[in-house]
N, C-alpha and C positions, 0 to 999 in steps of 0.2 A: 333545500336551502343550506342545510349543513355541507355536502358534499360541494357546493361551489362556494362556499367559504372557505375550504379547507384545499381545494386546488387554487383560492388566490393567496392565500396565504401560501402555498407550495411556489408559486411562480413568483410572490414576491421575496422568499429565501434565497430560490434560483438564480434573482436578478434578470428573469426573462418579460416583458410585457405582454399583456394580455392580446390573445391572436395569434402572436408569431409561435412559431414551433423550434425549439433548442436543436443545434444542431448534434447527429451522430456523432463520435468520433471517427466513423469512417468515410464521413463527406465530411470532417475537416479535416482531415490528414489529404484528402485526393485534392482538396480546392488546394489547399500548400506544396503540395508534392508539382502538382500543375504550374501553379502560378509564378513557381519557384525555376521550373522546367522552360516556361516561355520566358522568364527574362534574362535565363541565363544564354538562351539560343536569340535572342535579340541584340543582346548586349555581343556577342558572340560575330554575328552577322555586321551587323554595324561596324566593330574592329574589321573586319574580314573588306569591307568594305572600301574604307577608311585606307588602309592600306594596300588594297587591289588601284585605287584612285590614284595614290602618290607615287608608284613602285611603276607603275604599266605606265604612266604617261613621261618615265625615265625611259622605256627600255624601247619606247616607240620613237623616241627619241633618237636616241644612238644607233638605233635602228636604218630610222633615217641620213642619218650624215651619214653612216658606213654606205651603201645605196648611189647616195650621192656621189660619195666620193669616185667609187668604183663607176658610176655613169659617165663623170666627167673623165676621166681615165681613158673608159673604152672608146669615148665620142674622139677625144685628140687622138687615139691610137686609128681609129676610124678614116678620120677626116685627113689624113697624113698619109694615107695608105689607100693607092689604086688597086687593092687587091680584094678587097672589103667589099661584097655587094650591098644593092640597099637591103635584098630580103633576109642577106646574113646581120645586115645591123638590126635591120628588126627585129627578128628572133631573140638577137643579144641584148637588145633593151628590154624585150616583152621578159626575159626574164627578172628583171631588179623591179616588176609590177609589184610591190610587196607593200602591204599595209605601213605607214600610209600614204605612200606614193601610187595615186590610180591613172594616171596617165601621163607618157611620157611621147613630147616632140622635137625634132634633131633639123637644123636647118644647117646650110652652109653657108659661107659668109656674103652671100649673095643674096639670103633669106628666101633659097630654094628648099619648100618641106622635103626633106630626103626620110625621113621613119617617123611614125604617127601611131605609135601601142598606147592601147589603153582605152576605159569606158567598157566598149562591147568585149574587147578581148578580158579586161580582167574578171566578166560576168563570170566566166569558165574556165578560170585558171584556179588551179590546189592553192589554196595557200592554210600552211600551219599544219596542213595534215584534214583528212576529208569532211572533218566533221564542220569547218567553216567557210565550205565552198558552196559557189555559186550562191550568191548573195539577189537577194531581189532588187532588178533597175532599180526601181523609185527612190531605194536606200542608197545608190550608189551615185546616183545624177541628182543630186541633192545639193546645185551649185552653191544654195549659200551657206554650204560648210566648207565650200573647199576655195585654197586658193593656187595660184599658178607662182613660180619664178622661176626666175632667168637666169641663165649662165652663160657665159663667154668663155669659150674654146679656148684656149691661144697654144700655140707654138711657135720657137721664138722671138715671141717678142710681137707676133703680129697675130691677130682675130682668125682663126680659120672657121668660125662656125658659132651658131648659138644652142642651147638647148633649152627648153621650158619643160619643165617638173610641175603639174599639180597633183599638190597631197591633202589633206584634210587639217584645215585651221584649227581644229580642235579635237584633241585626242583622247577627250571622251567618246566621239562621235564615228571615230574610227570606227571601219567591219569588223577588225577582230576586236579591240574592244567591247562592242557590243554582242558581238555573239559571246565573250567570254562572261559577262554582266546577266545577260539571259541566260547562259547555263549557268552561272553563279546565282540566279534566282529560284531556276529551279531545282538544283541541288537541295539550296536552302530550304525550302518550301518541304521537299522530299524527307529530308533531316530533320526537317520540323513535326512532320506528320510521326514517322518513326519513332521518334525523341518523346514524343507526346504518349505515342500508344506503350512504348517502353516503360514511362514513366507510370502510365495509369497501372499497368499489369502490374509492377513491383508494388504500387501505393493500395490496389487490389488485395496482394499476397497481407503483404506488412500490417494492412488497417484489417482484413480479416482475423490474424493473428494475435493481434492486441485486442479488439472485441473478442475475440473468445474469451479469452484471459480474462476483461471486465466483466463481461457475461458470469464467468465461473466465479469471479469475485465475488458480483451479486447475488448469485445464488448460495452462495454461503455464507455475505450476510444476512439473506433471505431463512435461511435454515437455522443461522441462529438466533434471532428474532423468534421464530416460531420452536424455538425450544427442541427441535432436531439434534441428535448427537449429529459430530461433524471434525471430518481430519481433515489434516493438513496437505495440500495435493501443489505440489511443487509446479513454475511455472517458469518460463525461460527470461519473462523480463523479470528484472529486477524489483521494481519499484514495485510492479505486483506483490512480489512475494513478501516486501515487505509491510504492505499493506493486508494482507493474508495472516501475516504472522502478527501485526498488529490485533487485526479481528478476533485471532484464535484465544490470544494474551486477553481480551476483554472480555468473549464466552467467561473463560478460566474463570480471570476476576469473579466476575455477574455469578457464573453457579456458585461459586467458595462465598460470595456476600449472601447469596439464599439460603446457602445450607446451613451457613453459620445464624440465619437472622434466622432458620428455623428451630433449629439447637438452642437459640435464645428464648424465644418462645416458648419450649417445649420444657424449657428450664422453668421458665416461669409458672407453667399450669403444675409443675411437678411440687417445686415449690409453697406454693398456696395450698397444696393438698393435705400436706404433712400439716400442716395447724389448725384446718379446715376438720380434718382426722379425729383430731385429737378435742376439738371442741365437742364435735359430734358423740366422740365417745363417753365424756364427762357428761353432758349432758341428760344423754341417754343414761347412763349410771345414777344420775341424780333423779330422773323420771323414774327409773326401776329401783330407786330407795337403794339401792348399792353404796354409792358415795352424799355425806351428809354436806350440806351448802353451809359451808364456813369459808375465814378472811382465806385462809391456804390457798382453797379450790376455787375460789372466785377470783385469788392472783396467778392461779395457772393458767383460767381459762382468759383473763388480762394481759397474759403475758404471748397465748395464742394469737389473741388479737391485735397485739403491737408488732407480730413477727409479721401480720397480714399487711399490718400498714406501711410498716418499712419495705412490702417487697413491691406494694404497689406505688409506691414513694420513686421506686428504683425500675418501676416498669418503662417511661421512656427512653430511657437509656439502653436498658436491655434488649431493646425492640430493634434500637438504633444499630445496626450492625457492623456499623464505621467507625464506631469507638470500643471503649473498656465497659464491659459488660458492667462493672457498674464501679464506684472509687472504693477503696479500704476507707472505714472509718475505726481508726486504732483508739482503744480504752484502758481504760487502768481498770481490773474486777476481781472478785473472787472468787475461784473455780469452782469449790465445794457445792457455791451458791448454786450456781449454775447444771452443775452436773444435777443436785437435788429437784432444782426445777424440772428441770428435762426427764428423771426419773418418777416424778410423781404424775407432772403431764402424761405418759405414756403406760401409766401404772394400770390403769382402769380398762384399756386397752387392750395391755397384754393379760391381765388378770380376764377379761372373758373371752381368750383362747386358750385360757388356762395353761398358760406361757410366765414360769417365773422369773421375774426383771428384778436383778439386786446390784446395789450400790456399793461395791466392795470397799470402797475410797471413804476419809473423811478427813482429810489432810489439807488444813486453810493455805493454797496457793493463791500468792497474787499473779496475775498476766496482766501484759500489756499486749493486745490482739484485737483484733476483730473479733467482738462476740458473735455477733450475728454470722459470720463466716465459719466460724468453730461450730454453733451450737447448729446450723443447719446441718453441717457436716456429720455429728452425733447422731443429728434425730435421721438423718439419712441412713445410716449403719444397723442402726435399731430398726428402721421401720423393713429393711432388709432382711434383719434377725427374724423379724417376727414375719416376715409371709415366709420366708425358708426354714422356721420351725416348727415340729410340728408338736400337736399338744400333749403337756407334762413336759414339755424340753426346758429347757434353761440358759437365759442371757445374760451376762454378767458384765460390770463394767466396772473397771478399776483406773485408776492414775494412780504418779508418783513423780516425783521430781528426779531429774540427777544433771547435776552439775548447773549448766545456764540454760536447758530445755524442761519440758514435759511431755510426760509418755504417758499417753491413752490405750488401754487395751477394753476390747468390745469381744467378747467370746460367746458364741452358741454353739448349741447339740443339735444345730438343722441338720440337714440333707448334706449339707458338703460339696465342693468344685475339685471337678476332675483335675488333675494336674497340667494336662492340656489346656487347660483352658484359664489357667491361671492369668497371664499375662494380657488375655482378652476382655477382662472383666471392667475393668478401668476405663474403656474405650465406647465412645455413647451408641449408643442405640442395640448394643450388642446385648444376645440373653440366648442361653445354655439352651440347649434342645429341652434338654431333661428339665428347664421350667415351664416349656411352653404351653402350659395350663396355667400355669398362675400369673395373673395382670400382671402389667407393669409397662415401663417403657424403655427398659436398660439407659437411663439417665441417673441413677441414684449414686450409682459410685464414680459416675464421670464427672457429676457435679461434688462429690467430695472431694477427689483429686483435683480438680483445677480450684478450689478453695485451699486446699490442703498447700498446693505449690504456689498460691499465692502470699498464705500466711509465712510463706519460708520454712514450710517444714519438710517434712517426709512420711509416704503411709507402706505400708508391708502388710501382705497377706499371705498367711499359712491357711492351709485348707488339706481336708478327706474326708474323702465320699462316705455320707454314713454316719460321719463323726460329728462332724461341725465345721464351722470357720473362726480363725482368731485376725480380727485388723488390729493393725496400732500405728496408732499416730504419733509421729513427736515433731514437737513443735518449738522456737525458742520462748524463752519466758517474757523478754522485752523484745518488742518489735517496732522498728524506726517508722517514724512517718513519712508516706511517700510522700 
């Protein structure tokens, strides 16, 4: 049931009804290339036609009077002249037997028949040249197409003779006309068949050449759909390739909106950890009688719990990967405050790695910032100090003011970054050979940096191997609201 729900919905997208089958693009290029083909050899034929009709029944024309003329000519030069037999006039008439004069008779003025050509003689005379000879009787004794006239001799001034001429009243109907009609038909016909198989063979080449190109189109949308890497494979039409390059442009997109909605994500479990952390560890210090349950430790572990709700406050957004991971909300605070919370939250902590965490700073700044963006930022650096420490080392953290900014510095005696690899550290998911024992997901300094540049500041890291690392931040003291 599912699968023929979801081919009627396919065909009613299509715009094709139920039953019929969507045509290829290679039976509709050859039904066009054809249909295209026959009406241009019709339309073609038809002119040819058209023109063969008005033009030939001129020339049979002229034909005729010239004929005539030159009969009535020889008949007076004949009929005037005792030297002229009858069989030499025959001859001389049987030759003006020419389309479409088919029989000619010569009288003298007595209305004695002296020459009689034509009929059986013109069955087997050349005319045009051989390809319109010898015509079949029935086509030529076809009396009610043909009619007869009359001519009168004269010499001066008196009748020496008559002559009768029948030729064909209609010059459509004429031999060569029709023989010229029938080989105009089959020519046509011939040119039609050629014209046709010409057409199919190119509409063949052209409609295989564009399916492929579709074909290879498809299959590359097909590949990216299914998550395939996939290049660019150049194509001779056009509008392929731009539809290609279209495709590749939206892969692109599609993985940079994944990778990015997984960096989001992977911010957010990173995120929840660090306070998640840090309750855990109070806790537990308070179970093992370490730390005593007063108003302080009960506002740390409150204030844990408010950085949970703000981040799950900011989880649909984050998730969302076609916006701003989440908005500035800019404060007016106290830094000291701040820094000491941060310090005592993570005290109980670092005290059982036996890791000393000191507050160098006691200097009441106000800022206007995003607290919540700063102080992640802090606990970010520390929680980094403290798995790159190891035990008896020491994390120090001091500010100071100068001029319209504030400088944070965050110093430990870990293990230290190679020099090489300084510039890589900032960058997500990335982590040192030499920590590949110790958890983590190289998201801790990539999510300080893009807080750090969103508060409008700047962070700098000195490091060696061995020694420690020192960050610092500075930031300005008022920051505008977006």
């Amino acid at each position: 049931m599912i699968k023929s729900k979801t081919k009627s919905m396919t065909r009613a997208r299509s715009g094709t009804k139920p039953g019929t089958k969507p045509l290829t693009l290679r039976k509709l290029w050859l039904q066009i290339l054809i249909l295209v083909t026959v009406l241009v050899i019709t339309v073609n034929t038809l002119i040819l036609t058209f023109l063969t009709d008005r033009y030939f029944a001129d020339y049979l024309k002229v034909s005729y009077e010239l004929h005539v003329s030159e009969i009535i000519d020889y008949a007076t030069a004949a009929l005037s002249s005792e030297e002229i037999s009858l069989r030499q006039m025959a001859i001389e008439l049987e030759s003006h037997l020419n389309d479409p004069i088919v029989e000619i008779k010569l009288y003298d003025k007595d209305g004695n028949l002296l020459a009689d050509v034509g009929r059986e003689n013109f069955l087997d005379m050349p005319m045009m040249g051989s390809r319109f000879s010898r015509m079949p009787m029935g086509r030529v004794t076809d009396l009610s197409t043909q009619e007869t006239r009359q001519f009168e001799i004269e010499s001066g001034g008196q009748v020496i003779g008559t002559v009768n001429i029948t030729i064909h009243n209609i010059a459509e109907n004429s031999f060569v006309a029709q023989k010229f009609k029938s080989a105009l038909l089959v020519n046509s016909v011939a040119s039609f068949g050629i014209t046709i198989l010409i057409a199919v063979l190119i509409g063949i080449y052209v409609s295989k050449k564009m399916s492929t190109s579709l074909k290879e189109t498809e299959q590359l949308a097909t590949d990216i759909q299914m998550g395939k890497d996939v290049g660019y494979v150049s194509s001779d039409i056009k509008e392929i390739n731009a539809i290609r390059e279209s495709l590749l442009e939206l892969n692109a997109r599609l993985r940079l909106k994944q990778k990015t909605r997984k960096t989001l994500v992977d911010q957010l479990v990173h995120q929840t950890r660090t306070p998640l952390t840090i309750l855990q560890s109070h806790l537990e210090a308070i179970q093992d009688g370490i730390i005593e349950v007063t108003d302080d430790e009960l506002m740390v572990c409150q204030n844990q719990i408010n950085d949970i709700k703000s981040i799950i406050a900011n989880m649909s957004s984050m998730i969302d990967a076609g916006t701003e991971m989440d908005a500035l909300k800019i404060e007016r605070f106290e830094l000291h405050a701040l820094m000491s919370q941060i310090h005592q939250g993570l005290m109980a902590q670092f005290r059982k790695k036996k890791i000393e965490l000191t507050l160098a700073s006691d200097e009441k700044i106000m800022l206007k910032t995003d607290k919540h963006k700063l102080s992640q930022s802090i606990y970010n650096i520390l929680m980094n100090a403290y798995k790159y420490t190891q035990e008896n080392g020491v994390v120090k953290i001091s500010y100071w003011k100068l001029n319209e900014r504030v400088i944070l510095k965050i110093q430990d005696t870990g293990m230290g970054i190679p020099d090489a690899e300084l510039h890589k550290i900032f960058d997500a998911y990335y982590r040192s050979a030499a920590t590949s024992e110790i958890k983590g997901e190289g998201l801790g300094l990539y999510i300080v940096k893009e807080n750090v540049d969103r508060l409008k500041g700047s962070i700098d890291v000195q490091s060696k191997v061995g020694a420690g690392t020192t960050l610092i931040i500075e930031i300005p003291l008022e920051m505008d609201e977006e």
